[in-house]
N, C-alpha and C positions, 0 to 999 in steps of 0.2 A: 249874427248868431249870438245870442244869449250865452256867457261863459260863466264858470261857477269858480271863486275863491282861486282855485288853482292854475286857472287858464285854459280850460278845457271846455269839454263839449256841455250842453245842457244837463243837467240831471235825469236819468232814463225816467224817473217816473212823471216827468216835464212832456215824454214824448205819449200821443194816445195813437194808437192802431185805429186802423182802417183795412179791412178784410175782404174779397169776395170770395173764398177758400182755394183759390187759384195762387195767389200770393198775398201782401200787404205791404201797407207805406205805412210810416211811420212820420208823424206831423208833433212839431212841437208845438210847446204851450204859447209861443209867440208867432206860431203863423208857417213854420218854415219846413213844408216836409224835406226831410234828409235822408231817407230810404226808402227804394221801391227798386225792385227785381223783376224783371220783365222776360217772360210771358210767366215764369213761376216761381215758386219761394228762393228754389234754388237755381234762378238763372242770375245772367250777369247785373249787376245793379244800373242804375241809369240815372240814381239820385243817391250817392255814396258822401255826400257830407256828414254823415254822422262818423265815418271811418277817416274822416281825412278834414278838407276846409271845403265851404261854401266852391269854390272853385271845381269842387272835384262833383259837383252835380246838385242842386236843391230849387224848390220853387217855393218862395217867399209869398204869401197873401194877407194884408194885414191893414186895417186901417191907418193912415197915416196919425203921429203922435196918440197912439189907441194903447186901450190898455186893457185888459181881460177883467172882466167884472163875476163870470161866472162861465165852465166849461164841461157838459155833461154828455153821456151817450143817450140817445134816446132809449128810453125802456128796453130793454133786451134784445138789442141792436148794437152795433158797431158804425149808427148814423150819426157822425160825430156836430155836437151843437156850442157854439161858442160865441156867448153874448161881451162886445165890444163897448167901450165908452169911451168918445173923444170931447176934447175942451167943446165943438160943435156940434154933438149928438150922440147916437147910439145906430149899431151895426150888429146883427144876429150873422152869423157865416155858419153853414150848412155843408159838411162835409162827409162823402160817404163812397164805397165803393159798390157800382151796380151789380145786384146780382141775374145774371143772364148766362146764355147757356152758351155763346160762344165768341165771347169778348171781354178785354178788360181795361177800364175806364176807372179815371177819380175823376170826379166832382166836388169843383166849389162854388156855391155860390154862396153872395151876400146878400144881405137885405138890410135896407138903411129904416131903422123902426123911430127915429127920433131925430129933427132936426136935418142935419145934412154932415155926410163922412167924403172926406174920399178916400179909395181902397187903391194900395199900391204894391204891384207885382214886382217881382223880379225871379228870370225864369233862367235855368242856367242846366242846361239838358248836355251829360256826358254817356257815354254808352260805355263799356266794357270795366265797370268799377272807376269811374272818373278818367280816365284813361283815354278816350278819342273824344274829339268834338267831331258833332256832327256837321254835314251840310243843313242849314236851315235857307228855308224860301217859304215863300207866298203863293197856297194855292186856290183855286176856284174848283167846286167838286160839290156837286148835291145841290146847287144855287147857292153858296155860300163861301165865303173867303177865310179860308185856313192857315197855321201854320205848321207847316210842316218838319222833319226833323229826319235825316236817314245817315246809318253810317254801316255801313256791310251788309247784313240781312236784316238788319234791323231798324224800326222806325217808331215815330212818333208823331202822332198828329194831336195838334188845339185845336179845340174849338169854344168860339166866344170873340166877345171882343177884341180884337188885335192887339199885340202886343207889340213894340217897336224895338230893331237892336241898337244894341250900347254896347259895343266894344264885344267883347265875348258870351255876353249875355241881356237877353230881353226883358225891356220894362215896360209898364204903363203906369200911370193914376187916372183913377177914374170916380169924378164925383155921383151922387147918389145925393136924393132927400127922400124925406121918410115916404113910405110904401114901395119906392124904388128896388126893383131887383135885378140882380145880372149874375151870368153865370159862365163859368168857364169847363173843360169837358177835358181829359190828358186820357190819349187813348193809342194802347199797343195797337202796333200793324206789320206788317212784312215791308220791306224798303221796294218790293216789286210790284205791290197791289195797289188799287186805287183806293184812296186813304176810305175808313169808314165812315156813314152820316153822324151828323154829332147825335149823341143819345138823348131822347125825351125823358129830361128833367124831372119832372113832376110824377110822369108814368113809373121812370126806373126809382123814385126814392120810396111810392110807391109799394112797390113790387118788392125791392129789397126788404124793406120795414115790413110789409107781410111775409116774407121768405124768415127772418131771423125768429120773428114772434110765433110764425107756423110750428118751427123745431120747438123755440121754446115753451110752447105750451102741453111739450110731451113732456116736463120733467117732472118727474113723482113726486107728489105731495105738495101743499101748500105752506108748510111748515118752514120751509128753506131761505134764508135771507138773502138778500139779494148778495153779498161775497159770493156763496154758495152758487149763486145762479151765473153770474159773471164768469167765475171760472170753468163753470160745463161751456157759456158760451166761447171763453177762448180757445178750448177745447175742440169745439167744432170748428173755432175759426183757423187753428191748424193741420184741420185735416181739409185734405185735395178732395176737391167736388167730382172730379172722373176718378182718382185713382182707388181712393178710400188711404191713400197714405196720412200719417198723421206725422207732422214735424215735431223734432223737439221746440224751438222756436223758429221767431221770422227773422233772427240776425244771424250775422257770424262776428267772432273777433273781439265783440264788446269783452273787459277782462273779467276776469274773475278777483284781481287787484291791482289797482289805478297805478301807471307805470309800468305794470308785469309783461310778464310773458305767459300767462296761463293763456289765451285767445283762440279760441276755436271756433269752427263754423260747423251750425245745431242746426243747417237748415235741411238736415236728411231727416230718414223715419229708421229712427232706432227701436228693433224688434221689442226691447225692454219697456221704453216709455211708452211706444205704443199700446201695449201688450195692458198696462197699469194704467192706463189712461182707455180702454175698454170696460176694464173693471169699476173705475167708479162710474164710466156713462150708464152701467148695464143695473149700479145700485139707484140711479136717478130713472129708468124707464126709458134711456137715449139713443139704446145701442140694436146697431142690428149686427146682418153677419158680411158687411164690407170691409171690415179689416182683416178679417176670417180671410177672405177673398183676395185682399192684396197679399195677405202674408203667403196663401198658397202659391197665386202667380209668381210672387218676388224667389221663393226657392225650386220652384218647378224645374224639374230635368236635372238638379243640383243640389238634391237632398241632403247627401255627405257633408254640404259646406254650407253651414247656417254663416251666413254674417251676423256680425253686430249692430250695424247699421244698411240701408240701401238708399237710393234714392228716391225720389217720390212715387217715380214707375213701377220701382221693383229694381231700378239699377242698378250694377254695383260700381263703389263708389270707387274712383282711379288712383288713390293715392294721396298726396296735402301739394299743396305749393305756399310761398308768400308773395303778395302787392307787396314790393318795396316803394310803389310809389304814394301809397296813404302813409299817413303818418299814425295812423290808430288813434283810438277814442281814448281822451285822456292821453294821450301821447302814448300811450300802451300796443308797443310794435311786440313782434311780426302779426300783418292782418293774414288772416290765414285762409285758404280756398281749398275744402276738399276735408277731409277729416284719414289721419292716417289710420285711426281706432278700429275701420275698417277691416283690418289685415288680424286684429287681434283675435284670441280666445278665452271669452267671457266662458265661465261655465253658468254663470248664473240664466244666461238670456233663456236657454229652453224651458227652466221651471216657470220664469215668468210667462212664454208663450202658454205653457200646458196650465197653467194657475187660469188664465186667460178663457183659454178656449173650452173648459170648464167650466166656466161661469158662463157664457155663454150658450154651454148644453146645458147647464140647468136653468139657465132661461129661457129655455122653450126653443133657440135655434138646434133644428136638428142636425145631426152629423150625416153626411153622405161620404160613399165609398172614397170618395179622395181626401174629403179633412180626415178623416180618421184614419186612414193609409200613411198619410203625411205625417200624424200623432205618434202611430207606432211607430215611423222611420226616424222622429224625431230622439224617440226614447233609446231605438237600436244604439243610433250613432252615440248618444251620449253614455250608452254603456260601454261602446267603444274606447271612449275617450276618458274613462271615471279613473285610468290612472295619471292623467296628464293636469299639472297645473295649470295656471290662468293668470288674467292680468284683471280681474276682477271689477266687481261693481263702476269702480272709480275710474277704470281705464288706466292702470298704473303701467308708465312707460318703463319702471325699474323692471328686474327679473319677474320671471314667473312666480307665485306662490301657491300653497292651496287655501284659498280664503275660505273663511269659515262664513261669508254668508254665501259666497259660491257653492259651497257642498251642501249648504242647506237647501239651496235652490233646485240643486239637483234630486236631493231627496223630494224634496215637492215635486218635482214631474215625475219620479215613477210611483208617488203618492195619487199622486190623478189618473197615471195608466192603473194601476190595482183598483181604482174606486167607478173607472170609466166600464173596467169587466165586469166588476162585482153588485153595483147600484145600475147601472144603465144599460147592461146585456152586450155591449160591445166586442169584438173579438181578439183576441190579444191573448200572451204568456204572463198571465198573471202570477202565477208561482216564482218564476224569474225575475219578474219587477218586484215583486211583495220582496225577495232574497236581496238583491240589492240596496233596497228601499230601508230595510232592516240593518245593514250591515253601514249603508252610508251614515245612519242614527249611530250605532256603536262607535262607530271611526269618529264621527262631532264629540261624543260625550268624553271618547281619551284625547284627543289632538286639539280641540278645540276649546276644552276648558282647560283653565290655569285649576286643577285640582287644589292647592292648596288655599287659593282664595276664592276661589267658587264664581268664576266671571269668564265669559265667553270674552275669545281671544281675535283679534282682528284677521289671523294666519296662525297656520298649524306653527310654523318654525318662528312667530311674531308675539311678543309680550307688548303689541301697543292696543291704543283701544280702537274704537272704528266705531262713529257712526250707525252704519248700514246695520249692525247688530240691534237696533232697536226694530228694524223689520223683519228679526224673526219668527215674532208669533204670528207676524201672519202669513206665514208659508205651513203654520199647522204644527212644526217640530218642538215648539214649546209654547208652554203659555204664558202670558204676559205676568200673572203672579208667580211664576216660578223661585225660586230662591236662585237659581243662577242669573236668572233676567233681573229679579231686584238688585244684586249684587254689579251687575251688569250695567243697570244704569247709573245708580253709585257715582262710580266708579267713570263713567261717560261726563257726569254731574260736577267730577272731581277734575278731569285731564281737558275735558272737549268745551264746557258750555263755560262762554268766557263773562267778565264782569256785567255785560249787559242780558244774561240770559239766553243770547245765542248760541248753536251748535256750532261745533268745526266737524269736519269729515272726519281727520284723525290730524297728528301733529305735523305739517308738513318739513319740522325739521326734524324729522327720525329720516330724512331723506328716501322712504320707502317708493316715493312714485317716480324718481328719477328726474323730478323736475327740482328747477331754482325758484326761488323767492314763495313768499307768502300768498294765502288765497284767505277772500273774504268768507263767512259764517254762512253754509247752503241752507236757504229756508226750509228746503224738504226734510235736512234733519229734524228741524225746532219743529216741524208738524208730527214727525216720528214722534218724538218726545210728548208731543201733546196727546198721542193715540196712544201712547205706554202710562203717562199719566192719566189719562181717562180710564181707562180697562183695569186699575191698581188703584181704584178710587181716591186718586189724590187730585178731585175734581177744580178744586179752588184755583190751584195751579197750572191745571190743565186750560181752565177757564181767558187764566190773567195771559198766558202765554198764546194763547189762541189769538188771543183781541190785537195782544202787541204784534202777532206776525201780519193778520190782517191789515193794521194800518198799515205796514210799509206798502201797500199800493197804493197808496195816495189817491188823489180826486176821481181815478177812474177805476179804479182796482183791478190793476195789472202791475204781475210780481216779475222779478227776474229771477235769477238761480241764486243771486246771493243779497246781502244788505252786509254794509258797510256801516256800521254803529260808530267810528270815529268821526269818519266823514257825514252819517246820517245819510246816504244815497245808495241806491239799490247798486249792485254789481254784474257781472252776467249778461250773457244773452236774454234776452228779451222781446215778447213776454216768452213765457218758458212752462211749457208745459208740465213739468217734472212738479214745479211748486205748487203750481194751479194743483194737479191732481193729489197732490200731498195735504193741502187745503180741505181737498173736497174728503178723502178719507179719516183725516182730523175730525173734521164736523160729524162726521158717520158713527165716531168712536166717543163724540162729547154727547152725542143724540140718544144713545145707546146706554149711556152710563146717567143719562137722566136731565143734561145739561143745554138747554138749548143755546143755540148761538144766538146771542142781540149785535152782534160786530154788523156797521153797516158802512159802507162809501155813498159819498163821500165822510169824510170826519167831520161835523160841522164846523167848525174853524174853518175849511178847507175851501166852502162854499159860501163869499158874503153875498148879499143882496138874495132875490128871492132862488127858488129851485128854479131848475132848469123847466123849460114846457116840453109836456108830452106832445110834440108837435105834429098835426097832423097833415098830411100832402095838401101843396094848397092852399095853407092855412101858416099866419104870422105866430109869435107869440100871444099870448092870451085871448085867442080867437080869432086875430084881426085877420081882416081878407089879405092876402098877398097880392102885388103887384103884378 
């Protein structure tokens, strides 16, 4: 494993995703995937070196003495392509997850395009987060000799050429000359069933490659640069192909500061993120009404108790534990399973559902008797609830407050019930929402600004700053040139954005969130900031901070939740929905003010030798027939 200055794990933006929207791995720049969750984002891991060492689960593919010449996704795909150079030739490796309807597989193969390589595995399969080795043997099944892998309910089948064991884990080298190809197949199964055929190569990369280009050819307009387009695709590569759930990401536990203890697992569908991650699919032409759909099943029969977060199904989530036996990414313990955020009271999540589910009545999904049942019950309860504090945007585990982008949120949904009666013939107490709606506006304008210096307040009883107040105009309660919002950002400009132009949430030593130690700069503020400087025509800056948040995805343009500008390495779960869609409404807000985005990935530094090929099934690099 590749370590970085400090003795730790790879740098995240080292690692590229591989998707079938069922879950994902996560492959480094050196060959060695260290995550994958089996049968879904949020099942047990079964390749957990990225949370701990090599030992705790990873499978190594890489040419022997090889070195990466150039590493790209195919066009609007998650078909991961990466062109090899050894002292004896050159090696293209082909990696991708198939998209089919009732299985899930990765695929690698290589092809030797030059001279002669040999490719060397090493496979090291642990089932329960590193934590059990399995039984491995040798089986015959389909006319073909496997390797198989079981430890409880749980299993794993290779297919391809055999690999041999070494101590507690499987190796091969296998040479290749040019036009040479082989392929290897890691496919979930149940520990009870007879393993499945290995999957057709060519058919499934195929199929996937037309499956990711089919969506992406719904995205609106031609105008959009490929960042733009990259991030709708990780977007959909987070959301579950049965359930319509959308993850925040595909990790848990990566920190939010290297050594910390910030470490959380984002592998649920939080009402919020999802909710905003609808909104920019529905400005691209992406969106239908399946998150509509999960969000109704995930509260059905339990209207009174919106959660924060559920699981992919609609579950709700059990609580937190810690793996004491990973050592965390970067040595950044406790790894965490379960998220406690669960149990809290966000007030803000209903405005974001109803901001949400409003944008998609005005784009033509129509409402039937139960979204809109659900809508009103949504609003009841939170009139219910309009005198109780909250743990706000940020998940703060200190006391409750009443956060002022909290109350703003909440005015945005009885904003949407009054405009759902009044524009779209809906049936609802509109006089009662308008009264609320009005009073929650008066209550922001005393409790919420510092009167004497004209700046929105992070909490009613709070003089710090926050972040999240730069997402107030777009909940409609004020406008971005407001003289409290210029005052406001100021003022954000003065406490929050540090020497390198980065935001911080707020200052994590006013000790307001009841946690220890520092956290890295979250991208989605610095894209806040780019959407307030775009919309206040200070386009320049709007422009230069755009570019710089863009490059931190490196060669493939995948962000995590934060960047680390000492270290220069992203932080956070990863990738991370929350940034991606903060990206995407950034560019919405610089397209708007006049400024188109030229930010593209890779960085050309980034890429020596020539581009990647747009490769097609079947077919080598720059045409040549495959083997």
């Amino acid at each position: 494993m590749q370590t970085t200055p400090d003795g730790g794990h790879p740098p995240l933006d080292s690692y590229a995703l591989l998707a079938d929207r069922r879950t994902a791995a996560l492959v480094s720049r050196e060959g060695s995937l260290d995550w994958l969750c089996l049968p879904r984002f949020d099942s047990e891991a079964v390749f957990a070196a990225l949370l701990g060492t090599h030992g705790n689960g990873h499978w190594s593919l890489a040419p022997v003495d090889g070195e990466v010449v150039w590493r790209q996704y195919l066009r609007d795909t998650f078909v991961l392509v990466t062109r090899w150079r050894t002292p004896g030739g050159e090696a293209v490796v082909t990696e991708f997850m198939p998209d089919t309807e009732d299985r899930v597989d990765v695929v690698r193969q290589v092809e030797c395009v030059r001279g002669e390589v040999t490719v060397r595995h090493e496979l090291v399969m642990r089932f329960r987060y590193g934590l059990s080795k399995p039984w491995v043997r040798r089986l015959t099944s389909h006319g073909e000799e496997m390797l198989t892998a079981v430890s409880g309910p749980n299993g794993l089948v290779l297919h391809g050429p055999l690999l041999h064991p070494d101590g507690d884990r499987h190796v091969g080298d296998f040479s290749l000359t040019a036009g040479q190809r082989l392929s290897w197949s890691l496919t979930c199964m149940r520990s009870w069933e007879r393993p499945l055929a290995a999957v057709d190569v060519p058919a499934a990369l195929a199929a996937t490659v037309g499956a990711w280009r089919g969506w992406a050819e719904g995205i609106r307009s031609t105008a959009h640069t490929e960042p733009i387009r990259r991030s709708l695709l990780v977007l959909r590569a987070l959301t579950h192909r049965d359930t319509g759930g959308i993850v925040a990401a595909a990790t848990t536990s990566l920190p939010e500061a290297f050594g910390g203890v910030r470490n959380w697992d984002y592998r649920y569908v939080w009402v919020r993120d999802s909710a905003m991650t609808i909104e920019a699919m529905i400005a691209h032409g992406v969106a239908d009404r399946t998150w509509r759909d999960w969000l109704l099943r995930a509260i059905a029969g339990d209207y009174d108790d919106l959660q924060v977060l559920y699981g992919i199904g609609g579950e709700r989530i059990e609580g937190e534990r810690t793996l004491g036996h990973l050592a965390g990414y970067a040595s950044s313990r406790p790894v965490r399973i379960g998220n406690g955020a669960t149990v809290q009271y966000q007030a803000d999540v209903v405005g974001e559902a109803m901001l949400a589910l409003e944008r998609l009545r005005e784009a033509g999904v129509e409402e039937d008797s139960f979204s809109w049942s659900l809508q009103r019950t949504l609003l009841r309860r939170a009139a219910e609830r309009l005198g109780e504090k909250d743990h706000g945007i940020w998940e703060m585990r200190g006391r409750r407050r009443y956060f002022t982008h909290g109350r703003a949120m909440l005015w945005a949904a009885f904003d949407c019930g009054v405009r759902a009666v009044e524009r779209h013939g809906l049936e609802g107490d509109a006089t009662r929402w308008r009264a609320i709606r009005d009073g929650l506006r008066a209550e922001i304008e005393h409790h919420g600004v510092d009167g004497r210096r004209g700046v929105f307040l992070q909490a009613y009883d709070s003089d710090e700053a926050d972040a999240s107040l730069l997402a107030l105009p777009h909940t409609g309660l004020v406008a971005a040139d407001d003289p409290r919002m210029l005052a406001t950002v100021r003022r954000i400009e003065d406490e929050l954005v540090d020497e390198h132009g980065l935001v911080r949430r707020y200052r994590t030593d006013s000790a307001v969130d009841g946690l220890d130690g520092p956290e890295s700069p979250f991208l989605i503020c610095g894209f806040w900031l780019v959407s307030q400087y775009a919309c206040t025509g200070r386009t320049a800056e709007a422009d230069a901070l755009f570019h710089r948040l863009v490059g931190y995805g490196g060669e493939l343009g995948l962000l995590a939740e934060e960047y680390d500008p000492v270290t220069a390495r992203l932080a956070g779960n990863y990738p991370q929905a929350f940034s991606h869609l903060g990206m995407i409404l950034a560019d919405a807000a610089l397209r708007e003010a006049g400024v188109r985005c030229t930010a593209s990935w890779p960085p050309p530094a980034a890429v020596p030798g020539p581009a990647a090929p747009d490769l097609l099934p079947g077919r080598g690099p720059g045409g040549a027939r495959s083997a």
